[in-house]
N, C-alpha and C positions, 0 to 999 in steps of 0.2 A: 504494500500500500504506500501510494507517495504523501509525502509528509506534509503537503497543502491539505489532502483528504483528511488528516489525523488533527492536524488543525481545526479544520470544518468542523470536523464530531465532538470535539475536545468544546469548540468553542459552543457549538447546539447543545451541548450534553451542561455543561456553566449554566447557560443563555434557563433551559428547563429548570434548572434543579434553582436559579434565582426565581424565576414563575410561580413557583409552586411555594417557597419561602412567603414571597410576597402575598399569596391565596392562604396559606394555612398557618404561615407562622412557625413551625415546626424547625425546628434548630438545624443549621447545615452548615456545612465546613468547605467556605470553598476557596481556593488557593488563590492570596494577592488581597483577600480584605483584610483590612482593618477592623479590629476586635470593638465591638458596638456601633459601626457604622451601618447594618444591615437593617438593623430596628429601625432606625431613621427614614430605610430608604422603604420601607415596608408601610411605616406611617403615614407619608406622603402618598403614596400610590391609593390606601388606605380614603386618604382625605379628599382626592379627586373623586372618587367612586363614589364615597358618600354625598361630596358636593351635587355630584350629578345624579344622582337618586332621590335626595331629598328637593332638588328644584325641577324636577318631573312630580312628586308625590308630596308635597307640601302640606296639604291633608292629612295623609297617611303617616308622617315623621309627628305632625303634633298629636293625632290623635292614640298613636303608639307610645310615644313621650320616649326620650331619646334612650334612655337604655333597651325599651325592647325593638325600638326602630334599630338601636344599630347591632344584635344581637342581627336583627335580621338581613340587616348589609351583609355582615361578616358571616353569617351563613351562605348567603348568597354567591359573595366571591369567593369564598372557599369552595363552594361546591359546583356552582354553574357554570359550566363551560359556554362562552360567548358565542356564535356563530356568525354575529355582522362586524366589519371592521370598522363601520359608524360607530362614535362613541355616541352620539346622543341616544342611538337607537337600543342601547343598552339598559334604560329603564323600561323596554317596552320585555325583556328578556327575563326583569325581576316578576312579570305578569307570566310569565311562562313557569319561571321555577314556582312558583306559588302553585300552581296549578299541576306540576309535575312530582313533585315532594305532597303535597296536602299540609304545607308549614300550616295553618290554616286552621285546620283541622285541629292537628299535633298542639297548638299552642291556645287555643281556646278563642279564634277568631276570627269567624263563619262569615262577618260580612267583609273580611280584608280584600279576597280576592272580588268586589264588584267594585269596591272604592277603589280600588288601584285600577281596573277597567274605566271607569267614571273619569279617572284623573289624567290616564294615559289618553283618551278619546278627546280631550279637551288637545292636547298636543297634535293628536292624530289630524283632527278636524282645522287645528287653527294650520296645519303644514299642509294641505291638499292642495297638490296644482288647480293652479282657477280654470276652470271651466267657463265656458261660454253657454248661454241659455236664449231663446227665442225673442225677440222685442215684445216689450208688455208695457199695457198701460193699467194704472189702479182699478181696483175692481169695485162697482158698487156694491154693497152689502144685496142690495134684492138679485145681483147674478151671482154673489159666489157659489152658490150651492150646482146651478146648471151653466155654467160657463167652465171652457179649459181654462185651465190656473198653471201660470208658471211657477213653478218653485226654485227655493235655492238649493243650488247643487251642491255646494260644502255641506253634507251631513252625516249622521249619524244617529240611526235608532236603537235604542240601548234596554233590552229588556233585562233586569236587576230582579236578584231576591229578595234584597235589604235595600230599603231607603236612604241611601248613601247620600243622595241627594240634597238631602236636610242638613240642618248645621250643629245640630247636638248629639253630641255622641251615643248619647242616653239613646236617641232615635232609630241607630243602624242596629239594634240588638232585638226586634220582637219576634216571633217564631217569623220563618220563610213568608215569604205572600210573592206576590205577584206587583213588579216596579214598574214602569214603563218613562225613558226621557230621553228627550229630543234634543241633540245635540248641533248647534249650529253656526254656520260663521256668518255675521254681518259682512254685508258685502260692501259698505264704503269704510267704516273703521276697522275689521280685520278681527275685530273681540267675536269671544266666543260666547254665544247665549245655553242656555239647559231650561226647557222647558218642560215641567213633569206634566204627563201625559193621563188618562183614565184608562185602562183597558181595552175600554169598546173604541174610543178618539184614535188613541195609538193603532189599535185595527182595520180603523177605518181609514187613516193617515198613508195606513203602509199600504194597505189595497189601492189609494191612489199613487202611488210613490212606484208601484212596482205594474200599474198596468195605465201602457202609455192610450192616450186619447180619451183617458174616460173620468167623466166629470164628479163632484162629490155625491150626487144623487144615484150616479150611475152605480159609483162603489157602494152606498148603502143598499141598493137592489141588489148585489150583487152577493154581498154579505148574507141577506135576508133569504136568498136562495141557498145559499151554503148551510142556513141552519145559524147564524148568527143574527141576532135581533137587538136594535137597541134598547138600552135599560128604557121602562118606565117614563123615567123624567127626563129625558131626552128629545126634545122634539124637533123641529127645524127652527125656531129661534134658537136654541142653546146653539145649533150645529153652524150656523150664521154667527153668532157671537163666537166661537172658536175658531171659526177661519177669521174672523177680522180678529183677530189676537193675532193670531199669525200670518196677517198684513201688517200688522201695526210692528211686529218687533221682522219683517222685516224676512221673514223666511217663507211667506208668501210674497212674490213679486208684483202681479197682479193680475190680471188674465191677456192671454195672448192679443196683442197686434193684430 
């Protein structure tokens, strides 16, 4: 073997056995450091990781409170192997390990994994190439129900078991149910909206969202054939008052040109 090659492996074989120091901490002996310099470089590496964890899940870091948020860093780089070379895209990765381990589960906190989904889609949606949508002008309130509607294309519909949504922590803990919010980006400021949704709104949002050319009325008949019915107190003004909410903030465009 020529001695460029023994180099390579000598230098790969350093290069890993630092990787893994820096993930687990675990004591290693490696030729040319300096005796207490390796903690140092371990902390640092340490500090970035958490930086960029904790400003993806800001949420999540306070409502954990820092010891068991960073219990859950240092489990994480210790044990999750990365698979993007984006570093940003490495909090989307802490939603994976959660989900692959059941940390969750194991540590007594069933609604972590939808709050870190909640937190992560807030990212997801505010980064989505713009899209281009149909020319629209405002929609009178007496067509939105039988007129085509343009919507905004930056979204994201988010069906949750915990009401992560809310801001008291007390909130995200009552047995499972059923969450439903609507995740969206303003199109002239770039800020991200979260609209919580009702079940049947949210179902009847995504039936028009997923079948092109057909109008609100259309989808509720269409619903109503499938065996889904509106609640009771539902009538066509609440359903008029809900699309003009979502004209007003701006994720209804208005109806087609």
């Amino acid at each position: 073997m020529e001695q460029t090659d023994v180099l390579k492996q000598n230098t790969s074989s350093i290069q890993g056995a630092l990787a893994r120091y820096c993930r687990e901490g675990a004591a290693i002996d490696l030729p040319g450091i300096t005796p207490g310099r390796l903690e140092h470089y371990r902390r640092l590496v340490l500090n970035v990781v958490h930086g960029i964890l904790s400003e993806a899940y800001p949420i999540a870091a306070r409502c954990l409170g820092s010891s068991k948020w960073g219990e859950l860093v240092e489990q994480f780089f210790a044990n999750h192997k990365c698979h993007n070379p984006q570093v940003w895209l490495m909090a989307r990765e802490l939603l994976d390990f959660i989900e692959e381990t059941a940390y969750h589960e194991a540590k007594g906190l069933p609604f972590l994994p939808d709050l870190l989904l909640m937190e992560w889609t807030e990212i997801e949606v505010h980064s989505m190439p713009d899209n281009t949508t149909p020319p629209s002008t405002p929609c009178p309130d007496s067509q939105l129900l039988s007129t085509h509607l343009v919507f905004n294309p930056h979204y994201k519909l988010l069906h949750l078991s915990y009401p992560v949504h809310r801001i008291h922590l007390d909130d995200f803990e009552p047995k499972p149910g059923n969450f439903f919010l609507l995740v969206f980006r303003e199109e002239k400021s770039g800020k991200v909206q979260f609209v919580s949704l009702s079940p049947y709104f949210a179902t009847l949002l995504d039936t028009v969202l997923q079948s092109e050319g057909i109008d609100v009325l259309g989808a509720k008949n269409a619903l109503v054939e499938a065996g889904i019915h509106a609640p009771k107190s539902i009538h066509e003004p609440q359903l008029v008052y809900f699309l003009k909410s979502l004209q007003d903030k701006q994720f209804i465009f208005g109806k087609v040109a």
